[in-house]
C-alpha beads as a LAMMPS data file, in Angstrom:
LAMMPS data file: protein, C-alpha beads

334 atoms
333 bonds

1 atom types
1 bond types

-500.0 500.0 xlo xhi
-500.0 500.0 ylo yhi
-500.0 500.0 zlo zhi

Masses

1 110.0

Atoms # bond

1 1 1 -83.188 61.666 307.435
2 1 1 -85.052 60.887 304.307
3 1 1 -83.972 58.339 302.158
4 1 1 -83.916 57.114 298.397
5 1 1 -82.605 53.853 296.729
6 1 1 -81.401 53.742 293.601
7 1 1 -81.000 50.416 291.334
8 1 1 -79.572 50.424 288.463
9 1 1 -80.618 46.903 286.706
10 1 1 -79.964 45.258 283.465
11 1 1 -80.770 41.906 281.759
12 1 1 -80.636 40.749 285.139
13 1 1 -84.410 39.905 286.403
14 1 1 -83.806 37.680 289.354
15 1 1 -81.122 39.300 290.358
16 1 1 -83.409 42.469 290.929
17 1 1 -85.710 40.476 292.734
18 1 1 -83.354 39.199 295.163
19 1 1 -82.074 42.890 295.457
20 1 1 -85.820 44.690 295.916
21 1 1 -86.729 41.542 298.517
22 1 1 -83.581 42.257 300.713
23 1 1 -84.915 46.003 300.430
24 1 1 -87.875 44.831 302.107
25 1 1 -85.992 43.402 304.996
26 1 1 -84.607 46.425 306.012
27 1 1 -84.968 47.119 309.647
28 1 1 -85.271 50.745 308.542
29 1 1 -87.087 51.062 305.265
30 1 1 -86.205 53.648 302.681
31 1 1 -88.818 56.048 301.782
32 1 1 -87.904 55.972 298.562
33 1 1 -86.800 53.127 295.679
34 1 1 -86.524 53.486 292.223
35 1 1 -85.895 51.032 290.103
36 1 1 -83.365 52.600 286.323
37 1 1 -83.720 49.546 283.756
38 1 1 -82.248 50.038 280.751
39 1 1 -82.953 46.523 279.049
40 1 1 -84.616 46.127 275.435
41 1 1 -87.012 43.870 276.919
42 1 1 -89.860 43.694 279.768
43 1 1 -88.742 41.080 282.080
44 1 1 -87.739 43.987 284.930
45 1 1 -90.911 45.400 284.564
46 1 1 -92.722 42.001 285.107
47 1 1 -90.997 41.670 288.214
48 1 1 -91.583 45.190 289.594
49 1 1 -95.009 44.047 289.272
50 1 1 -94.358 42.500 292.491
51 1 1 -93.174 45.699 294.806
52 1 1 -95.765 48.095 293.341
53 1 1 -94.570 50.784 296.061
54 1 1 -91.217 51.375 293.876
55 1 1 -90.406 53.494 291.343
56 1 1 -89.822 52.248 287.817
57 1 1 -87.960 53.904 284.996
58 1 1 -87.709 52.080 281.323
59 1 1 -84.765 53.338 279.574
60 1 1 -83.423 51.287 277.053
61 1 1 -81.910 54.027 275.106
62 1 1 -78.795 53.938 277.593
63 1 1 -78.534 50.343 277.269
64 1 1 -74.811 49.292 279.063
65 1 1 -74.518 53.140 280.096
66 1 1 -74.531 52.572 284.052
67 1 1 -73.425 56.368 285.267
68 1 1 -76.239 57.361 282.665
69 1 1 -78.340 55.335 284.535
70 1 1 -77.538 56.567 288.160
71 1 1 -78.419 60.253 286.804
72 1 1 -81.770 59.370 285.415
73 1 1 -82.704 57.895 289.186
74 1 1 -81.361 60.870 290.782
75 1 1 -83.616 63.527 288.650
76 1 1 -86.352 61.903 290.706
77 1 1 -85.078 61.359 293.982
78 1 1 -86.449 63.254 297.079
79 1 1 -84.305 61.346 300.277
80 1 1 -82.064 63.306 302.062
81 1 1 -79.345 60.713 301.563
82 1 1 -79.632 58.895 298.220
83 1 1 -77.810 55.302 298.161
84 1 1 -76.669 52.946 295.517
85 1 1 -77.303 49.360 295.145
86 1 1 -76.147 47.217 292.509
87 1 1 -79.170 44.323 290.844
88 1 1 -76.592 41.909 292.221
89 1 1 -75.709 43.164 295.718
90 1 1 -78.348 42.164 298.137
91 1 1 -78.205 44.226 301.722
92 1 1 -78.387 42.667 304.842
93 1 1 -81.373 43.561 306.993
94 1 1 -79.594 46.384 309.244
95 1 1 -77.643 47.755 305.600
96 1 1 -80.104 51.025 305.529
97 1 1 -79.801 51.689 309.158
98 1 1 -76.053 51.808 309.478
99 1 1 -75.345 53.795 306.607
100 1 1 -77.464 56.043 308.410
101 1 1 -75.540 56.072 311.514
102 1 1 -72.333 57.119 309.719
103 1 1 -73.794 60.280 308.948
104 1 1 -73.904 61.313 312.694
105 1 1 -70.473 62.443 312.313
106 1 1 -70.105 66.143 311.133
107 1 1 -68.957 67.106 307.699
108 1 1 -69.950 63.624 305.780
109 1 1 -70.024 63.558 302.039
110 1 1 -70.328 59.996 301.315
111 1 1 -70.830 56.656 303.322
112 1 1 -69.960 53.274 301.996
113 1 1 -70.365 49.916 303.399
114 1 1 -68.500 46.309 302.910
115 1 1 -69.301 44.042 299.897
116 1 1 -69.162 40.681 300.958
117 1 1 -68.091 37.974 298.295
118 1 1 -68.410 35.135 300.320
119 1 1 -64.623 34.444 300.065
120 1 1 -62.660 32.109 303.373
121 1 1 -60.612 34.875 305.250
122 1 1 -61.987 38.189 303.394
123 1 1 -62.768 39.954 306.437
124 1 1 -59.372 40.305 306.948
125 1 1 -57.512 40.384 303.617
126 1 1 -56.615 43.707 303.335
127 1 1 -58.256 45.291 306.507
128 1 1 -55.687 47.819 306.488
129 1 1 -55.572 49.106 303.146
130 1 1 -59.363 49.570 302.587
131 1 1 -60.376 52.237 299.417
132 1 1 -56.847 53.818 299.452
133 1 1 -55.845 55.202 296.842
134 1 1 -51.915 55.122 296.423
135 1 1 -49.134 57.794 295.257
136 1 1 -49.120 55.203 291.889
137 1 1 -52.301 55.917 291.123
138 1 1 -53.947 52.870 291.509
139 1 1 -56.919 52.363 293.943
140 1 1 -56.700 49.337 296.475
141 1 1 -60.448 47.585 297.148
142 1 1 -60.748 45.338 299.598
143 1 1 -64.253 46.475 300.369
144 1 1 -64.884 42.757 301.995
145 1 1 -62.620 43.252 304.937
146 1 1 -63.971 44.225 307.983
147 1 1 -61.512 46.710 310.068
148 1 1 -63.462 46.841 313.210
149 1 1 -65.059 50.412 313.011
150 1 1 -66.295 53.151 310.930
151 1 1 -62.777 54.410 309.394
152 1 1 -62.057 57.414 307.030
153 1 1 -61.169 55.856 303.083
154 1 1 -60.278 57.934 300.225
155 1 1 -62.909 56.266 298.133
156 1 1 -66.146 53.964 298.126
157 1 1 -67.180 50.657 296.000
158 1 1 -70.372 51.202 293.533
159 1 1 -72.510 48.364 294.701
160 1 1 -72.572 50.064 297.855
161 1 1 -72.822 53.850 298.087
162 1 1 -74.331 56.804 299.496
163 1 1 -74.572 60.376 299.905
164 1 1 -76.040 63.754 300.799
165 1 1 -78.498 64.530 297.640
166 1 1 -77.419 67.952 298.625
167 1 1 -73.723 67.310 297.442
168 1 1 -75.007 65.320 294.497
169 1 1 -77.056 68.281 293.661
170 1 1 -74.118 70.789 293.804
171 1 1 -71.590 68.511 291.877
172 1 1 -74.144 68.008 288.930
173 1 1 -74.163 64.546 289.583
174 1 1 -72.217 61.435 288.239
175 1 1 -69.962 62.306 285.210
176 1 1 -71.240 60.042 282.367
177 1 1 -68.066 59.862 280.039
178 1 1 -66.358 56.633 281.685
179 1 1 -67.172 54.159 278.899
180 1 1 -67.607 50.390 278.919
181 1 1 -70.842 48.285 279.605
182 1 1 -71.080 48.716 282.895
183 1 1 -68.508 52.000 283.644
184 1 1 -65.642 51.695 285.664
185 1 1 -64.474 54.118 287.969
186 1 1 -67.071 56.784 287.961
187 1 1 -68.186 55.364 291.390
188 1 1 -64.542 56.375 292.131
189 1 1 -64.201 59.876 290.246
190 1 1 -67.669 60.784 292.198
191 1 1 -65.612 60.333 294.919
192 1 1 -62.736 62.347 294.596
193 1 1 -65.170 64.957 293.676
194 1 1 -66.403 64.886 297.172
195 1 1 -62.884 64.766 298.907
196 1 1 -62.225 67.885 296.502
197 1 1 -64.753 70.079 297.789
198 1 1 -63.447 69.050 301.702
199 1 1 -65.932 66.613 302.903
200 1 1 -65.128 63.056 304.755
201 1 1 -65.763 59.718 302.745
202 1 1 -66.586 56.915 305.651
203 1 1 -66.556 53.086 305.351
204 1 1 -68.989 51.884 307.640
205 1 1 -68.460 47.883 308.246
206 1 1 -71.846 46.931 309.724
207 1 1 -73.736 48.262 306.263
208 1 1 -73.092 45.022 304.312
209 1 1 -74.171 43.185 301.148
210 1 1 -73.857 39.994 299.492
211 1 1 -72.331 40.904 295.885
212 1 1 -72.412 37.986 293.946
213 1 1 -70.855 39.057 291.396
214 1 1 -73.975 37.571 288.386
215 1 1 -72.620 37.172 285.162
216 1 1 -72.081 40.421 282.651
217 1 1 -75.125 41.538 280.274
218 1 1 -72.007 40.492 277.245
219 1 1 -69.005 39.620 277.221
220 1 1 -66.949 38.537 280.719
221 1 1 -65.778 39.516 283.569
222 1 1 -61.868 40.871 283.156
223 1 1 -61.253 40.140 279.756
224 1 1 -59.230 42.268 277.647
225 1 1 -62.126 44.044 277.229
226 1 1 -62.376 44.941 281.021
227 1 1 -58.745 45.345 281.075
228 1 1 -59.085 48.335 278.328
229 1 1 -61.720 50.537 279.983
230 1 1 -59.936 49.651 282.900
231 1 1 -57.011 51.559 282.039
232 1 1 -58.686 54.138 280.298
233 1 1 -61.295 55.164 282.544
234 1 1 -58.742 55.195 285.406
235 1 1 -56.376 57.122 283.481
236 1 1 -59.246 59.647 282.328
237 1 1 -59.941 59.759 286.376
238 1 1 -56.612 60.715 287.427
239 1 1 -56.007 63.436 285.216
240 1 1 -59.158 65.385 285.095
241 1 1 -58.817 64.984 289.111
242 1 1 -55.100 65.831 289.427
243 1 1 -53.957 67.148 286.150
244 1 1 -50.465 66.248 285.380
245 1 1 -49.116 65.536 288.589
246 1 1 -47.199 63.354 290.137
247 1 1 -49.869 60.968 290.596
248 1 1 -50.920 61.313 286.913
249 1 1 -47.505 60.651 285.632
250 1 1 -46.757 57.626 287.953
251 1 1 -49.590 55.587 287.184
252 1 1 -48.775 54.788 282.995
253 1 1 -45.579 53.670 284.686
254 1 1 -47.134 51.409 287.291
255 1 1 -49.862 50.169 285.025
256 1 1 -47.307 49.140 282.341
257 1 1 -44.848 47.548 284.270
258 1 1 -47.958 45.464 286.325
259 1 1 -48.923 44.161 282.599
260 1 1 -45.898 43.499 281.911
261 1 1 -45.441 41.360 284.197
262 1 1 -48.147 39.780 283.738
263 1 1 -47.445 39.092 280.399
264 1 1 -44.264 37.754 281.138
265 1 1 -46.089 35.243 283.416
266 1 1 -48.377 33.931 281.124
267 1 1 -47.539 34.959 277.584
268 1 1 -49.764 33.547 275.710
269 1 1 -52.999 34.002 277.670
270 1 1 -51.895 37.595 278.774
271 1 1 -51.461 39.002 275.492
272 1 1 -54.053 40.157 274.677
273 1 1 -54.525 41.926 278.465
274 1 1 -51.316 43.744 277.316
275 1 1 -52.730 44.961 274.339
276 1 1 -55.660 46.451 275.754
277 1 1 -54.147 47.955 278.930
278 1 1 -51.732 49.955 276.822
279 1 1 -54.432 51.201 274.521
280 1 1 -56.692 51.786 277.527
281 1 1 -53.453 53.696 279.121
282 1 1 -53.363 55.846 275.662
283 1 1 -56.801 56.753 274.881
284 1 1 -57.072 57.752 278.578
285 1 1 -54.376 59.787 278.663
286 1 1 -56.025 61.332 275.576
287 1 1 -59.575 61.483 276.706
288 1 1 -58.320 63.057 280.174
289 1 1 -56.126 65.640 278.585
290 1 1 -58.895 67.077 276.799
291 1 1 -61.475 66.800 280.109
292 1 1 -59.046 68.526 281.941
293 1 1 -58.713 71.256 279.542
294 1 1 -62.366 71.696 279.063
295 1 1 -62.952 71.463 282.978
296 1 1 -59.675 73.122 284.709
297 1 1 -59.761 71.023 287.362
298 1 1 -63.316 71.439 288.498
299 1 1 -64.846 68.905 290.235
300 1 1 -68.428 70.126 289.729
301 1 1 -70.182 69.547 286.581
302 1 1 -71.695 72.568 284.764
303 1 1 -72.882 71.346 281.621
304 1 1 -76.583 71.437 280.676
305 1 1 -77.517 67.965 282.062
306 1 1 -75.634 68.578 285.190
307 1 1 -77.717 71.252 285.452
308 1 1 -81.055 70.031 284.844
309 1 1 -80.439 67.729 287.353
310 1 1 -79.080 70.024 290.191
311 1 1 -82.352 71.913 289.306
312 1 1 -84.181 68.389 289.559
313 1 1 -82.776 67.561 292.759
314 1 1 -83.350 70.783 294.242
315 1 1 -87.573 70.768 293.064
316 1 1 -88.196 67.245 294.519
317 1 1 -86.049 68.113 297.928
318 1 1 -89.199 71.244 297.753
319 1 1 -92.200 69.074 297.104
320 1 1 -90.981 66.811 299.866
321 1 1 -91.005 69.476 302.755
322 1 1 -94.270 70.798 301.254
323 1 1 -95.850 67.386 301.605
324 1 1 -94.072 67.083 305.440
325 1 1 -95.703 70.536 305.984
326 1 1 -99.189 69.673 304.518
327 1 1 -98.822 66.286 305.862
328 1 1 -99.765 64.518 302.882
329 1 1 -98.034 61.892 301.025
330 1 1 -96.188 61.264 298.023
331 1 1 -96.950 58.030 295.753
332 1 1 -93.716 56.490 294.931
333 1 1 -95.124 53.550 292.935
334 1 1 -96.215 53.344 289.296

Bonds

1 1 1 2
2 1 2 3
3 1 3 4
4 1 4 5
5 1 5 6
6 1 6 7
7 1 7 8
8 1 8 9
9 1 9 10
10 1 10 11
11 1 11 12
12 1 12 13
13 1 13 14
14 1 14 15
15 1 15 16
16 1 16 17
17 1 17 18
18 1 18 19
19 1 19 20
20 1 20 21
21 1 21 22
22 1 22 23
23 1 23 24
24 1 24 25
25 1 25 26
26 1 26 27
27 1 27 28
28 1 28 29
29 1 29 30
30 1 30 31
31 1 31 32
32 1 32 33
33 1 33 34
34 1 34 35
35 1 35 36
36 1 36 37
37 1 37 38
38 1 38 39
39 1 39 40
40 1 40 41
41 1 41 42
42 1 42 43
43 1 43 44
44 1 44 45
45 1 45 46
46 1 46 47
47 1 47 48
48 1 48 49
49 1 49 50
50 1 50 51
51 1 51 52
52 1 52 53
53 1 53 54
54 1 54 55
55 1 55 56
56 1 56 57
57 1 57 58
58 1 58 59
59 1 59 60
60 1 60 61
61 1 61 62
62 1 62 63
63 1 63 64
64 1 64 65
65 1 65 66
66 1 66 67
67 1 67 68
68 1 68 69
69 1 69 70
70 1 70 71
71 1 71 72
72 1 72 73
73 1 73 74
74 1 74 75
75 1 75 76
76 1 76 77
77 1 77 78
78 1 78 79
79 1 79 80
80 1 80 81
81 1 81 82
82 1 82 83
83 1 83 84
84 1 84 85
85 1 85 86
86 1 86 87
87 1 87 88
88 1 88 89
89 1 89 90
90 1 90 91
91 1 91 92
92 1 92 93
93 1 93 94
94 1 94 95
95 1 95 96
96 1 96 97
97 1 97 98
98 1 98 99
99 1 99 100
100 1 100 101
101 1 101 102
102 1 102 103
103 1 103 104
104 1 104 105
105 1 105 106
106 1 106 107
107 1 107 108
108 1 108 109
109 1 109 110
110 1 110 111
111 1 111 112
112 1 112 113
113 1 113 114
114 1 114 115
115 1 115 116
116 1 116 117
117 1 117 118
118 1 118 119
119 1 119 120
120 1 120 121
121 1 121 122
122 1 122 123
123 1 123 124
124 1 124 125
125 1 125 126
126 1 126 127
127 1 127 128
128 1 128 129
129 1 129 130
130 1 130 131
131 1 131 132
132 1 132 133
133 1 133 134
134 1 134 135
135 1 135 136
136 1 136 137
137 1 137 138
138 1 138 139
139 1 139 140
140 1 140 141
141 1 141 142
142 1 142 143
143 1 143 144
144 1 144 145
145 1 145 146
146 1 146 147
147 1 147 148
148 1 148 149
149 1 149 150
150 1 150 151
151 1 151 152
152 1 152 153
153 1 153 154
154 1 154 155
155 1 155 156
156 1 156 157
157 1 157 158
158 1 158 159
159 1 159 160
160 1 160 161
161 1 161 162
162 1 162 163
163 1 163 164
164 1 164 165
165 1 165 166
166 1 166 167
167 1 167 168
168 1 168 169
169 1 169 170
170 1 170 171
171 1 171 172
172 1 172 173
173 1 173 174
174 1 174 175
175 1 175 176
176 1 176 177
177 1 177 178
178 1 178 179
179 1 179 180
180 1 180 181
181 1 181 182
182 1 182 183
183 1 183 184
184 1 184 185
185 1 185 186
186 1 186 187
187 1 187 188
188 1 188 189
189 1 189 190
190 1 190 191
191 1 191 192
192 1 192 193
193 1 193 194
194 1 194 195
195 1 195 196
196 1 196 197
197 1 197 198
198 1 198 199
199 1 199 200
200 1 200 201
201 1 201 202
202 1 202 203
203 1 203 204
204 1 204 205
205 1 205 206
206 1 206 207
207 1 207 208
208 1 208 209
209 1 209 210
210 1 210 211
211 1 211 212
212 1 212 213
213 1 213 214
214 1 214 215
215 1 215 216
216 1 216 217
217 1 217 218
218 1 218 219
219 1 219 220
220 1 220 221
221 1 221 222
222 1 222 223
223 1 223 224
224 1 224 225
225 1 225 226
226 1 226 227
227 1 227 228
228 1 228 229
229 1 229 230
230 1 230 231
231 1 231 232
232 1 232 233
233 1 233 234
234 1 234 235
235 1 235 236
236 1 236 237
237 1 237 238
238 1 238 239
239 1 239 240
240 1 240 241
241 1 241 242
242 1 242 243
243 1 243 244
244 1 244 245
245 1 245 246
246 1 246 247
247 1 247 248
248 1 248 249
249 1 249 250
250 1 250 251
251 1 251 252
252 1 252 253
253 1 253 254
254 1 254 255
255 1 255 256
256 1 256 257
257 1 257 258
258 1 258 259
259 1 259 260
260 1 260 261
261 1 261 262
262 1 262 263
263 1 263 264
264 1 264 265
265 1 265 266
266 1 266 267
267 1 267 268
268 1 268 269
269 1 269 270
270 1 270 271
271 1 271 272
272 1 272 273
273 1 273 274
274 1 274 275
275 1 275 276
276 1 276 277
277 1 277 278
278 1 278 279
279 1 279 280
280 1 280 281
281 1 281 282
282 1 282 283
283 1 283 284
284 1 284 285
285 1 285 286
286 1 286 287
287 1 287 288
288 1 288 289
289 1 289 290
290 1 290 291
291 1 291 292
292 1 292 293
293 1 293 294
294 1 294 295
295 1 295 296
296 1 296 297
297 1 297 298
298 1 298 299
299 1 299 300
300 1 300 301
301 1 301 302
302 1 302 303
303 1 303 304
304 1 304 305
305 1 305 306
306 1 306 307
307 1 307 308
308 1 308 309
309 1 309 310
310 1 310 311
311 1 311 312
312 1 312 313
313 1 313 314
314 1 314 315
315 1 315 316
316 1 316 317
317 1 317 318
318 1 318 319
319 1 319 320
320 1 320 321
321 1 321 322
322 1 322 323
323 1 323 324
324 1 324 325
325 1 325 326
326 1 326 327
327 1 327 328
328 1 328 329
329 1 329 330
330 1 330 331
331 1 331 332
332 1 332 333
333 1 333 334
């Protein structure tokens, strides 16, 4: 199987280094990296100067936007299976080849593999509740833990993510309306998509990375910010996933009473988390309402840019066999 790489990087040069070095490393090498910056200055570019045989794509128009991001890669990738790497998360040497190896099994839609944090006793926090997600809505991580074997999860972290370009292709790609710097929960929403349309999601332990977790482009980590987009985006998930089912209709409940509580435990520093999680909880519900109208339900994207890109995806998947057949091939630098 062919495969592409796709790093989405901002204001984060060294970072990307580190990431692109640890691509070198790989005991089995991707055919294919490209590199999605969207920074308003050059500093990527001056260190992609150093791995000339990757792709590299200036975009500084979707600054913060990284599901926009993720689509711009994939209207130029050609692998078979197309994986996702975060600037900060930096595989291990055997990352590439295990992913692979979770593919042997029939009926695979996405693959997944452990983000390591570098935490005393993560490999088994949580080793039995690995990307669930539960009847309340919420998703449970724990994408550290290690549970022994390739299992079956209901969903996949972003830093760390793969799949068939040929399911990418027919779901239009990532869907780009989860707002916030960085998105949250589009790596998620991709994969209910998949599970919709009947395939297996796998979390492969031995396909590791170090996520380190660098500091945000603005603003930090799991303010009320975070907290907001948190809701929202998770509450925009749910419904254009589920509608209003049960599901749907437990999580406001859940998410209310867990800040709550919260904010009962710290009142005056968890104020303002309050605040934002109940907006977040309202202009999801909002926001998902009207997606779910628009979309009935319907995990594949048909608007124009989905489109384009299905189209995209389905060109460079033809230039690639007819460079296999002529036996020539393809530059993938510069």
């Amino acid at each position: 199987m062919t495969t592409t790489v796709i790093i989405a990087t901002l204001n984060r040069p060294e970072c990307l280094r580190r990431c692109l070095q640890a691509l070198d490393a790989q005991q089995t090498r991707p055919d294919q990296v490209i590199v999605v910056d969207s920074s308003r200055d050059d500093r990527a570019r001056q260190v992609m100067g150093h791995f000339p045989a990757a792709r590299y794509l200036s975009v500084p128009h979707l600054y913060g936007r990284m599901t926009a991001s993720r689509n711009a890669g994939l209207m130029h990738a050609t692998g078979e299976i197309i994986a996702f790497l975060d600037d900060d998360a930096y595989a291990h040497p055997g990352w590439l080849k295990n992913l692979l190896l979770a593919y042997d099994s029939p009926g695979v839609g996405a693959v997944g593999g452990r983000a390591l944090n570098n935490q005393p006793g993560e490999e088994r926090t949580g080793r039995d509740q690995i990307g669930k997600l539960k009847a309340t809505g919420f998703l449970s991580g724990n994408f550290a833990a290690d549970p022994g074997g390739i299992i079956a999860v209901d969903h996949i972290i972003g830093c760390n993510m793969s799949f068939p370009r040929a399911v990418i292709a027919r779901l239009g790609g990532f869907r780009e309306d989860f707002r916030g710097l960085s998105s949250l929960c589009e790596d998620s929403d991709m994969c209910l998509r998949v599970r919709a349309l009947g395939y297996t999601l796998l979390f492969q332990p031995d396909a590791c990375v170090d996520h380190v977790g660098a500091p945000q482009p603005a603003g930090q980590r799991f303010n009320a910010r975070y907290q907001y987009y948190h809701r929202r985006n998770s509450f925009l998930m749910l419904i254009r996933n589920f509608g209003l089912s049960w599901i749907v209709l437990r999580f406001p409940v859940a998410a209310a009473a867990q800040a709550t509580r919260d904010f009962l435990r710290g009142i005056a520093s968890a104020s303002g988390r309050l605040t934002a999680s109940l907006a977040g909880l309202a202009v999801g519900l909002a926001s998902g309402i009207r997606a779910a109208a628009g979309e009935r339900l319907d995990p594949v994207r048909h608007d124009a840019a989905a489109r384009q890109l299905r189209a995209a995806l389905k060109a460079n998947a033809m230039r690639q066999e007819n460079l296999e057949i002529t036996g020539k091939h393809p530059i993938v630098g510069h």
